[in-house]
N, C-alpha and C positions, 0 to 999 in steps of 0.2 A: 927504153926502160919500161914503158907503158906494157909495151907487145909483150915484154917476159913476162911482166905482173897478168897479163891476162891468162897466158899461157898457163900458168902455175897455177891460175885461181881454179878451186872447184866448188862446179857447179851446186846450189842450192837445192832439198827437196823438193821445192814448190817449181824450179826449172826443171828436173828431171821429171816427174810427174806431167808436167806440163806435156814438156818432149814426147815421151811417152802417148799421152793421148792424141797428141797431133799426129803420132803414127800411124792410128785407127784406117784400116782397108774399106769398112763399111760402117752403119749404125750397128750392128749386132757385137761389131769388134768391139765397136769405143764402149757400148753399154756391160760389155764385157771387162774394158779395162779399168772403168770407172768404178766398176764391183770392186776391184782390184786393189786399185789406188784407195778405196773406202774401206776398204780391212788390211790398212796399212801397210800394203808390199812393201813401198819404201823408205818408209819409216825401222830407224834404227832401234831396236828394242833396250839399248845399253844407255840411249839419250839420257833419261832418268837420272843418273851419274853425274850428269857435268851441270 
């Protein structure tokens, strides 16, 4: 029961963000995705709603 609940669960902003940065190939990348992640790529603009 546990494994489906994982399964199903999705992931967090602050986890994909994270993911995200740990992807970084070199420092120019990560300072690049950090811009990124700081003018709110993954942040949903409809959050404001709920």
């Amino acid at each position: 029961m546990t494994n489906l609940l994982r399964a199903l669960r999705v992931p967090t902003t602050e986890e994909v963000e994270t993911a995200y940065l740990n992807g970084a190939a070199s420092r120019y990348d990560l300072e690049q995705r950090q811009r990124e992640v700081d003018t709110g790529r993954f942040r949903r603009k409809f959050a404001a709603y709920y």
